[in-house]
N, CA, C and O atoms as CSV, one atom per row, in Angstrom:
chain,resi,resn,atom,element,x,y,z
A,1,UNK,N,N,125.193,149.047,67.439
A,1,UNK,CA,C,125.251,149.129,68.889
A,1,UNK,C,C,123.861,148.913,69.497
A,1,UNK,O,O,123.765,148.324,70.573
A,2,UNK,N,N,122.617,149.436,68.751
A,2,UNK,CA,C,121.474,149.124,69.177
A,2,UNK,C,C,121.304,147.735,69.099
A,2,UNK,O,O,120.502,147.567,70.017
A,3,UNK,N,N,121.548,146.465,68.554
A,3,UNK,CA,C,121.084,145.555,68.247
A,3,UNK,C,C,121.791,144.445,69.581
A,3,UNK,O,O,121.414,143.415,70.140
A,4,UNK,N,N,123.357,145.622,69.688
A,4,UNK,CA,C,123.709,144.655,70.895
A,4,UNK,C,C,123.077,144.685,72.232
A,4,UNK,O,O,122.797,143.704,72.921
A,5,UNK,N,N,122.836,146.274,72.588
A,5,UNK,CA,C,122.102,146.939,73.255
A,5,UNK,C,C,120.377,145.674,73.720
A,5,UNK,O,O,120.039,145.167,74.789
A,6,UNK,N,N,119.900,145.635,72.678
A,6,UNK,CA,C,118.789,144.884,72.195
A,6,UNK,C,C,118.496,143.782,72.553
A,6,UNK,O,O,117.377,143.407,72.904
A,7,UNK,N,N,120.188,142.705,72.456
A,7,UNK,CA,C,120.246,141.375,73.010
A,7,UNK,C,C,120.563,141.542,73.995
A,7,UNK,O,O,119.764,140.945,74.716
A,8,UNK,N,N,121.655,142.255,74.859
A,8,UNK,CA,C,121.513,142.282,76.504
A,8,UNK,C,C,120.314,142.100,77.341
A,8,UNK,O,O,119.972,141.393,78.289
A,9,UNK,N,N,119.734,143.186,76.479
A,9,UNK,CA,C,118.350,143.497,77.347
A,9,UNK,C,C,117.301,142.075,77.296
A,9,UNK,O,O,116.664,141.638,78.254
A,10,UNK,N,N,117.323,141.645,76.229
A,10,UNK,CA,C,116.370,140.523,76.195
A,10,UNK,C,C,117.239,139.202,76.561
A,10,UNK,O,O,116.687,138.363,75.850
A,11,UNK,N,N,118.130,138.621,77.158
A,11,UNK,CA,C,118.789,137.821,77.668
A,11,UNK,C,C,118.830,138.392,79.007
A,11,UNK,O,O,119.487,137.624,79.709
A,12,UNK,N,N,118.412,139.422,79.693
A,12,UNK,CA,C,118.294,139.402,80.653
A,12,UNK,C,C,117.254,139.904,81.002
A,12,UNK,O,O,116.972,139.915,82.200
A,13,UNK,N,N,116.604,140.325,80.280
A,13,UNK,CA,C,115.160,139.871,80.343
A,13,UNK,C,C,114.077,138.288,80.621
A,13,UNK,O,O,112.941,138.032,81.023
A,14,UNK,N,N,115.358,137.504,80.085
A,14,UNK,CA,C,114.850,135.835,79.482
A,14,UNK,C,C,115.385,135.583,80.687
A,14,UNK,O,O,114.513,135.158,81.444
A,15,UNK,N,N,116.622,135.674,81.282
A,15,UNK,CA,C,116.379,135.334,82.585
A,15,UNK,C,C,116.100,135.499,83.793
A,15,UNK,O,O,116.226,134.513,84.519
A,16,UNK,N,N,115.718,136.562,84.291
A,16,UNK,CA,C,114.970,137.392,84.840
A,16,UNK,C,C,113.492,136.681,84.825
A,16,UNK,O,O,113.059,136.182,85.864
A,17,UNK,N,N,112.803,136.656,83.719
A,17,UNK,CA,C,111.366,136.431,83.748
A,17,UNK,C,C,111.250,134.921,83.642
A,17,UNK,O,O,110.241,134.528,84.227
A,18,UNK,N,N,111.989,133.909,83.059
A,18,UNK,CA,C,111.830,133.134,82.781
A,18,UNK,C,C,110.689,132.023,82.098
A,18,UNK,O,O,110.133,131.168,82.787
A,19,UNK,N,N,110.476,132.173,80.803
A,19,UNK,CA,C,109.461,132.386,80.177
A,19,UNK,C,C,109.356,131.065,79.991
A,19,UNK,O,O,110.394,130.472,79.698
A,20,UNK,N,N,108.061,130.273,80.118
A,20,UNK,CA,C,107.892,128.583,79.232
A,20,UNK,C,C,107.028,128.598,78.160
A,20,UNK,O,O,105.960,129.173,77.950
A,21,UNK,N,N,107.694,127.870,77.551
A,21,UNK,CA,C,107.321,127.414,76.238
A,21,UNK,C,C,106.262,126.326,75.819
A,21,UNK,O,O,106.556,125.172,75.510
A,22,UNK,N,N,104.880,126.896,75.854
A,22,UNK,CA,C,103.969,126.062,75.180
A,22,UNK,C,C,103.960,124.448,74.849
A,22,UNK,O,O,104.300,124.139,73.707
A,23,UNK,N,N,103.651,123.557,75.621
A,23,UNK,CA,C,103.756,122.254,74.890
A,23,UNK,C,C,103.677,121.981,73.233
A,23,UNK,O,O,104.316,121.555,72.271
A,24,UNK,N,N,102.708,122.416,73.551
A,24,UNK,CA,C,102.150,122.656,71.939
A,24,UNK,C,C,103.200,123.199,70.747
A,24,UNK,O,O,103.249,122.495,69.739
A,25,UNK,N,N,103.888,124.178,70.780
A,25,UNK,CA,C,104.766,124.851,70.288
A,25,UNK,C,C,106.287,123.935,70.666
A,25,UNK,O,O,106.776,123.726,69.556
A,26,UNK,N,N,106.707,123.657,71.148
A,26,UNK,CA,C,107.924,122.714,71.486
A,26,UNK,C,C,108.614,121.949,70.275
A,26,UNK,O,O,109.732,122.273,69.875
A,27,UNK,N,N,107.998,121.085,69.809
A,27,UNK,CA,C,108.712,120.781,68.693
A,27,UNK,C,C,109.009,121.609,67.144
A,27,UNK,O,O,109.524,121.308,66.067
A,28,UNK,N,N,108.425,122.679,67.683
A,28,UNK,CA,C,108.683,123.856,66.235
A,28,UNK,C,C,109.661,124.718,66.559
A,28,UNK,O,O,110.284,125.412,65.756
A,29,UNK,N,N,109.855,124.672,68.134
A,29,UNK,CA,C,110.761,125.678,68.207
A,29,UNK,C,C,112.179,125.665,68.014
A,29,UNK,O,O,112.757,126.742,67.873
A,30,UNK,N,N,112.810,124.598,67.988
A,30,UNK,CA,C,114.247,123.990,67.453
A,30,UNK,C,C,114.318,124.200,65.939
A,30,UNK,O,O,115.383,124.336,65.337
A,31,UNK,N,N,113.013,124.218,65.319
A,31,UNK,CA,C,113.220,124.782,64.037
A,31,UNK,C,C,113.188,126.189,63.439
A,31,UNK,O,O,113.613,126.534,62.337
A,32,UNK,N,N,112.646,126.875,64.306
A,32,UNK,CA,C,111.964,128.175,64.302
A,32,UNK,C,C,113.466,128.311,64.633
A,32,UNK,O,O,114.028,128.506,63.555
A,33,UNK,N,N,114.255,128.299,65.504
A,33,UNK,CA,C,115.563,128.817,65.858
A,33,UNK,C,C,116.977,128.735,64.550
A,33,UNK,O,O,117.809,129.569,64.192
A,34,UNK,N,N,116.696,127.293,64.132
A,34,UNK,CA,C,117.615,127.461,63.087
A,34,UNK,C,C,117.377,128.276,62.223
A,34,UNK,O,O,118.299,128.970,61.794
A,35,UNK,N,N,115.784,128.447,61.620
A,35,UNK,CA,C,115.573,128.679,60.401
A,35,UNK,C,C,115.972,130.376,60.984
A,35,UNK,O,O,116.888,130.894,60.345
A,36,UNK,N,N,115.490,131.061,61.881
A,36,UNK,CA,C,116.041,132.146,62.177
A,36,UNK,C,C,117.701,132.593,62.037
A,36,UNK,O,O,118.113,133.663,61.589
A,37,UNK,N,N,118.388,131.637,62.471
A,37,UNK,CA,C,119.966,131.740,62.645
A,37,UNK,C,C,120.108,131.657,61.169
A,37,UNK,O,O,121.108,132.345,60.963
A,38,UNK,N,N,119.591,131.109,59.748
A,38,UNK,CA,C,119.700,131.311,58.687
A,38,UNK,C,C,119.801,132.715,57.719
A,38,UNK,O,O,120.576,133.169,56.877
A,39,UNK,N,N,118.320,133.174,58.482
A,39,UNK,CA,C,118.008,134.858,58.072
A,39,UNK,C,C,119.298,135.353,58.737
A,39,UNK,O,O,119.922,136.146,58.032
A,40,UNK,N,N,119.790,135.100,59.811
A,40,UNK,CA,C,120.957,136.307,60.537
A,40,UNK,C,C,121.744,136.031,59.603
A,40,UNK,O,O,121.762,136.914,58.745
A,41,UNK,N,N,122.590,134.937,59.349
A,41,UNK,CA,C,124.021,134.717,58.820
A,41,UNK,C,C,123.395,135.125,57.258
A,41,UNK,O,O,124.200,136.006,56.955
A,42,UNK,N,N,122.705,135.047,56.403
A,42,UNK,CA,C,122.097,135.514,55.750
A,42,UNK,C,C,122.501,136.972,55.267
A,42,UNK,O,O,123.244,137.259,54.328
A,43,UNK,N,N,121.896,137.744,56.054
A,43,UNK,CA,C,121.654,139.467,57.020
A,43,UNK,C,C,123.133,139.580,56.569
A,43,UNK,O,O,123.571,140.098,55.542
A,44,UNK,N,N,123.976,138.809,57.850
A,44,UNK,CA,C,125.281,139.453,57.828
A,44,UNK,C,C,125.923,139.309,56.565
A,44,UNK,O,O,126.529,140.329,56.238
A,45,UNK,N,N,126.011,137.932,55.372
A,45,UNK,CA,C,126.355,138.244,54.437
A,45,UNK,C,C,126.067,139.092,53.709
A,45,UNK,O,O,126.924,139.742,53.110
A,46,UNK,N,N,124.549,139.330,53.557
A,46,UNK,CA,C,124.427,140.617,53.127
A,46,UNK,C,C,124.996,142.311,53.106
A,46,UNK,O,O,125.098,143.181,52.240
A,47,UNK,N,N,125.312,142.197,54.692
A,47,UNK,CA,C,125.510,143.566,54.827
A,47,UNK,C,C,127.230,143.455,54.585
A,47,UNK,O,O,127.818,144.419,54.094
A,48,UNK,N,N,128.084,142.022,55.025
A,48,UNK,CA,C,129.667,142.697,54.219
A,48,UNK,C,C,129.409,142.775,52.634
A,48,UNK,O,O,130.095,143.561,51.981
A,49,UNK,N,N,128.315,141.883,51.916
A,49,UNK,CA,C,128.624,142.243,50.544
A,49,UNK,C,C,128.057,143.483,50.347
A,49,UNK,O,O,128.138,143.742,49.146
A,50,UNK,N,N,127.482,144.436,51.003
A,50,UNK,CA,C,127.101,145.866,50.930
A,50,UNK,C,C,125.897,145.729,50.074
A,50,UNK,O,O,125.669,146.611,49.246
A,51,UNK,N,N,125.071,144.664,50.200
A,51,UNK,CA,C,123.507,144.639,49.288
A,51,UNK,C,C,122.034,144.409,50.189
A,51,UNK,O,O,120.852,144.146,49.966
A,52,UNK,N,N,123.121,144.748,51.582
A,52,UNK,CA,C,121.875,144.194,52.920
A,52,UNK,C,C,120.416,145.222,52.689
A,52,UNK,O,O,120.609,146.355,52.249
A,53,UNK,N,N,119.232,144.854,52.948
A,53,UNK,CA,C,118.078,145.875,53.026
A,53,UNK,C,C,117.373,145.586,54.139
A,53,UNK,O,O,117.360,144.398,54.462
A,54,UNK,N,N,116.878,146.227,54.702
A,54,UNK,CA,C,116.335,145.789,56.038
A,54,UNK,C,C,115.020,145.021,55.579
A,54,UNK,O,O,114.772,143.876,55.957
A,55,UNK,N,N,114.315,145.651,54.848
A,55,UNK,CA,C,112.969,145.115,54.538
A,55,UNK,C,C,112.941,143.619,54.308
A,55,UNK,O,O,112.347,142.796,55.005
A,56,UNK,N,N,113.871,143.322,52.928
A,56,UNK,CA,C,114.190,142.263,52.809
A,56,UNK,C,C,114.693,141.340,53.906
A,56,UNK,O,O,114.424,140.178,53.602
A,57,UNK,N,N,115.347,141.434,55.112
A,57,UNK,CA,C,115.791,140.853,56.326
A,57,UNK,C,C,114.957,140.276,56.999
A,57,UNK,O,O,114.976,139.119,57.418
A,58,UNK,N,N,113.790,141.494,57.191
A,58,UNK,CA,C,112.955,141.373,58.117
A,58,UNK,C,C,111.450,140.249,57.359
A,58,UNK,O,O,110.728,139.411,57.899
A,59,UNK,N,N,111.506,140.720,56.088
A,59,UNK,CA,C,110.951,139.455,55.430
A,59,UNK,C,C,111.077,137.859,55.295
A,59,UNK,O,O,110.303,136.904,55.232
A,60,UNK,N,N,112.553,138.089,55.285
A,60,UNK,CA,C,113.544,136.821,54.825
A,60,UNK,C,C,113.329,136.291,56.267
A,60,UNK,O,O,113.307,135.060,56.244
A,61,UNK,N,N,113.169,136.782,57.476
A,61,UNK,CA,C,113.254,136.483,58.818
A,61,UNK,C,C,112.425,135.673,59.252
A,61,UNK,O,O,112.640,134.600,59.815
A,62,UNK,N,N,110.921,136.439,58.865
A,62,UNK,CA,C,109.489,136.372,58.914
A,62,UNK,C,C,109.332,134.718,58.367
A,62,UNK,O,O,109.321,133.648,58.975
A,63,UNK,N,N,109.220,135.081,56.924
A,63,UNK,CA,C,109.156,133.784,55.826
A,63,UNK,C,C,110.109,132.348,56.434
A,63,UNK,O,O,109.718,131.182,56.397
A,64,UNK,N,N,111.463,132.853,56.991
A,64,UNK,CA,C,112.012,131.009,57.410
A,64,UNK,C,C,111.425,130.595,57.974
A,64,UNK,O,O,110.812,129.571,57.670
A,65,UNK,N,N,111.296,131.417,59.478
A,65,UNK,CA,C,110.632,130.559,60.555
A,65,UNK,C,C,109.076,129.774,60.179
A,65,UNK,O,O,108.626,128.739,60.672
A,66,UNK,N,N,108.497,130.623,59.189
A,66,UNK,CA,C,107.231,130.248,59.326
A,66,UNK,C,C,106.794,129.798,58.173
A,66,UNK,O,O,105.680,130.249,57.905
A,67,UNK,N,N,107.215,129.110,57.409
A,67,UNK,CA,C,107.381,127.723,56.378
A,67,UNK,C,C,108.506,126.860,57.089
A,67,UNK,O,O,108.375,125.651,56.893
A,68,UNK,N,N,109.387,127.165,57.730
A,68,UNK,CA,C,109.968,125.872,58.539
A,68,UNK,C,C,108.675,125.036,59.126
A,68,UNK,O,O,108.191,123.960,58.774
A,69,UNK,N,N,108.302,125.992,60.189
A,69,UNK,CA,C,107.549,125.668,60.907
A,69,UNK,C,C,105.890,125.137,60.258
A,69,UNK,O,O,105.119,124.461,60.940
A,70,UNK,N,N,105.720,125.395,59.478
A,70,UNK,CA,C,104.685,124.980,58.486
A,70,UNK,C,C,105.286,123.694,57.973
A,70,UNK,O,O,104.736,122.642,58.301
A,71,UNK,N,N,106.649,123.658,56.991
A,71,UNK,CA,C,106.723,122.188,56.966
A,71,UNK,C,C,106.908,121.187,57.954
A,71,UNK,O,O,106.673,120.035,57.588
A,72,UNK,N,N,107.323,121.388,59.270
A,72,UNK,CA,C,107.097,120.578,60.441
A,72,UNK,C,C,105.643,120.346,60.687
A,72,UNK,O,O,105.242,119.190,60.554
A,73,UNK,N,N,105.058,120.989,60.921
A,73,UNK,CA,C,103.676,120.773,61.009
A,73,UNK,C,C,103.199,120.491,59.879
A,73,UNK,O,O,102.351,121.381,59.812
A,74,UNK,N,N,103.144,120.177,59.357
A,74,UNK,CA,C,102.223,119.783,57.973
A,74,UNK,C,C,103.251,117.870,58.280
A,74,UNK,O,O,102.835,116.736,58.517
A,75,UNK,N,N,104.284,118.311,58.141
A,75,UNK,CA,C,105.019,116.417,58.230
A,75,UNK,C,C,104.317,116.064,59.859
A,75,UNK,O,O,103.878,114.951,60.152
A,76,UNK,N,N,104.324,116.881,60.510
A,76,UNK,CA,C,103.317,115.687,61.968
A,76,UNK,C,C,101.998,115.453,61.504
A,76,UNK,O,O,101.732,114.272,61.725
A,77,UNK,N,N,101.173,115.965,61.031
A,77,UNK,CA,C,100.147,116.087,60.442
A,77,UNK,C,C,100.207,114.498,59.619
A,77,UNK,O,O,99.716,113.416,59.940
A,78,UNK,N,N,100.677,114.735,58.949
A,78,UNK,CA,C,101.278,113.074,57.882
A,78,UNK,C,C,101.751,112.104,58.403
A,78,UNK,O,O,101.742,111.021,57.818
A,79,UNK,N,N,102.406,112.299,59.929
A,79,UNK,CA,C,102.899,110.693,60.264
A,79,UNK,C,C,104.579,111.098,59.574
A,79,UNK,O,O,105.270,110.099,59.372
A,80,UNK,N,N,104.994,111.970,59.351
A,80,UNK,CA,C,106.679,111.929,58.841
A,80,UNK,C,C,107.128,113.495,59.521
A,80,UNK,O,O,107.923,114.309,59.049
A,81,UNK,N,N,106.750,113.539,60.114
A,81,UNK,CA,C,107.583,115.080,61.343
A,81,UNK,C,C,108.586,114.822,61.311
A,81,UNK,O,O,109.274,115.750,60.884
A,82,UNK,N,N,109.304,113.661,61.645
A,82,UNK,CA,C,110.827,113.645,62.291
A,82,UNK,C,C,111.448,113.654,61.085
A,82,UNK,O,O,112.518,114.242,61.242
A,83,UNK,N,N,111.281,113.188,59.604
A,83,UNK,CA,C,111.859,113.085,58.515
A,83,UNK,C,C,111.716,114.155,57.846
A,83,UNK,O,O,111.993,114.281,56.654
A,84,UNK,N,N,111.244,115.052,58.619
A,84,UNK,CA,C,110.525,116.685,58.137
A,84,UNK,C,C,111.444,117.856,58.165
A,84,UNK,O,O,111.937,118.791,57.532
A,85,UNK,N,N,111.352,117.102,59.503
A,85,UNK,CA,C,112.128,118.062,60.602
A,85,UNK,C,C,113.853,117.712,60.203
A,85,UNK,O,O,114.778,118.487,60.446
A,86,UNK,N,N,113.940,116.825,59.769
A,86,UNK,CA,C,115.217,116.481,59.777
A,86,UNK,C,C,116.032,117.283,57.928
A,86,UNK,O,O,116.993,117.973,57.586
A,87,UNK,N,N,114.938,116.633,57.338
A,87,UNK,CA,C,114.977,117.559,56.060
A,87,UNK,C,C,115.348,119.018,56.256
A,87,UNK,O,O,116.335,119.494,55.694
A,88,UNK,N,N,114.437,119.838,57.174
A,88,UNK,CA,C,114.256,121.158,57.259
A,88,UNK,C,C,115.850,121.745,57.550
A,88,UNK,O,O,116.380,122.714,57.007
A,89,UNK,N,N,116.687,120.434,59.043
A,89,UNK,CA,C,117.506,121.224,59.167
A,89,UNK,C,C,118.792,121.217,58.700
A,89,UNK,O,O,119.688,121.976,59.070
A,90,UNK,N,N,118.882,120.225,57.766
A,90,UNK,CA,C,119.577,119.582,56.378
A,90,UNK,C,C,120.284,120.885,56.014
A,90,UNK,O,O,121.347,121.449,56.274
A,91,UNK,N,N,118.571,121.208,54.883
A,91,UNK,CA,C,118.632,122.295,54.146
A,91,UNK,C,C,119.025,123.513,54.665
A,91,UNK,O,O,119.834,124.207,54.050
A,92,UNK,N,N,118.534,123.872,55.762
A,92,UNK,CA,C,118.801,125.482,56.413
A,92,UNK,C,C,120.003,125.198,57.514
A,92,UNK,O,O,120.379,125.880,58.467
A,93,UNK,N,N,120.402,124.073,57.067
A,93,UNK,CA,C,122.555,123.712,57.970
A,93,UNK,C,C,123.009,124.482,56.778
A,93,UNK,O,O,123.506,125.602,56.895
A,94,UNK,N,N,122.801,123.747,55.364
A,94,UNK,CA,C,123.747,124.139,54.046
A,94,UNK,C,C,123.930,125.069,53.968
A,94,UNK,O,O,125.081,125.442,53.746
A,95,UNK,N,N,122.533,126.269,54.158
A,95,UNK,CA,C,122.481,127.419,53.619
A,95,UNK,C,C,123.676,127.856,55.267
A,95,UNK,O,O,124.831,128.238,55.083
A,96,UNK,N,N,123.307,127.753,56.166
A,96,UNK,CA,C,123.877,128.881,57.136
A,96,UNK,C,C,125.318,128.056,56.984
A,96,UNK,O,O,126.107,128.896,57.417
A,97,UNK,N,N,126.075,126.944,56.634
A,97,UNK,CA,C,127.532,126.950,56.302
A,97,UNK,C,C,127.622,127.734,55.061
A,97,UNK,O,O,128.609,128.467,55.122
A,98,UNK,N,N,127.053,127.848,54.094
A,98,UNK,CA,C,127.224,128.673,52.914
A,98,UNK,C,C,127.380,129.835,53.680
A,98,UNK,O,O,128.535,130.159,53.959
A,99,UNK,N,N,126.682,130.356,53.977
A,99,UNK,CA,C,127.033,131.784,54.135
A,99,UNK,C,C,128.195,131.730,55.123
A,99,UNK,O,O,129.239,132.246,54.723
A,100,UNK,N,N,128.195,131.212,56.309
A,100,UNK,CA,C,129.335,131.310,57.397
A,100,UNK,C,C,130.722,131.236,56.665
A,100,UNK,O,O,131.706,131.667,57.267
A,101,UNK,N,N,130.902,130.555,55.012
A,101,UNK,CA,C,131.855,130.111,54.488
A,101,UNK,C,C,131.929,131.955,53.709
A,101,UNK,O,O,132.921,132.637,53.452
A,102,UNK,N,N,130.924,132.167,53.586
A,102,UNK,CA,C,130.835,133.358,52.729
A,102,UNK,C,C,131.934,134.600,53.359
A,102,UNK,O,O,132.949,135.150,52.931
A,103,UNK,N,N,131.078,134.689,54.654
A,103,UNK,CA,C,131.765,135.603,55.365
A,103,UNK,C,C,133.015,135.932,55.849
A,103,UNK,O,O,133.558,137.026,55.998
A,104,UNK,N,N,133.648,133.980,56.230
A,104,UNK,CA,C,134.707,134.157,56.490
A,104,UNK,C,C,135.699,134.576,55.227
A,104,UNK,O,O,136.736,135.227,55.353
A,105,UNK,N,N,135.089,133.996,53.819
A,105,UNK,CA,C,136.284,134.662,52.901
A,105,UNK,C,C,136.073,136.359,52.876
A,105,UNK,O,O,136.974,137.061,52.417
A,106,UNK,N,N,135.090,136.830,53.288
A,106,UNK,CA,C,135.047,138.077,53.063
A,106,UNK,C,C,135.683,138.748,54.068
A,106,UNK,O,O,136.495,139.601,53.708
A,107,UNK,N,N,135.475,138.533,55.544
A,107,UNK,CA,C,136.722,138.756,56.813
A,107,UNK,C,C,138.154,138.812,56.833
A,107,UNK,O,O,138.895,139.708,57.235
A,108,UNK,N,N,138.483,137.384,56.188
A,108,UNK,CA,C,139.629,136.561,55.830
A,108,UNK,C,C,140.430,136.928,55.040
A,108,UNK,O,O,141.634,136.938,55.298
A,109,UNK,N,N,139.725,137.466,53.441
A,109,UNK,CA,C,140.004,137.525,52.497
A,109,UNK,C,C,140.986,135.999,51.990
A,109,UNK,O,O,142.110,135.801,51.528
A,110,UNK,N,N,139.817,135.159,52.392
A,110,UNK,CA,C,140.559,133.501,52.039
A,110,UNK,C,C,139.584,132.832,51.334
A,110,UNK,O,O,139.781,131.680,50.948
């Protein structure tokens, strides 16, 4: 309940204040978002298979965004960002249908 609690507040917080986003930062942030939505669906498989840890979450959270975002930047850096970037969200699509597939058999029981 806190966590829903948590997102109210900061969605209306976000629009309320209306915050901009760094030029600079812009093209990381479409990745920074998936690789985040990875750690959640992640999280949640974790917690129906009953092996969730917070520490680990909050690690696993930490670590996507910021090797996503490291391999984006490191591929603009090289002249191959967009083939970077595209890689990045390849890989962290698979993983968050893996798990989304996870969950629903565990919901489902299908």
């Amino acid at each position: 309940m806190i966590a829903v609690l948590g997102l109210v507040v900061g969605v209306v917080a976000g629009l309320l204040v209306r915050p901009e986003v760094p030029a600079v930062v812009e093209p990381y942030l479409p990745i920074a978002v998936v690789a985040a939505l990875d750690a959640v669906f992640g999280g949640l498989r974790a917690m129906l298979d009953g092996i969730f840890d917070d520490k680990v979450f909050v690690v696993s959270f930490l670590s996507n965004v910021v090797v996503a975002a490291l391999i984006v930047f490191l591929g603009d850096k090289l002249g191959v960002g967009a083939q970077l970037s595209t890689g990045v969200v390849v890989v962290l699509g698979i993983r968050i249908f893996s798990n989304a597939a996870a969950i629903r058999r565990h919901i489902f029981r299908a």
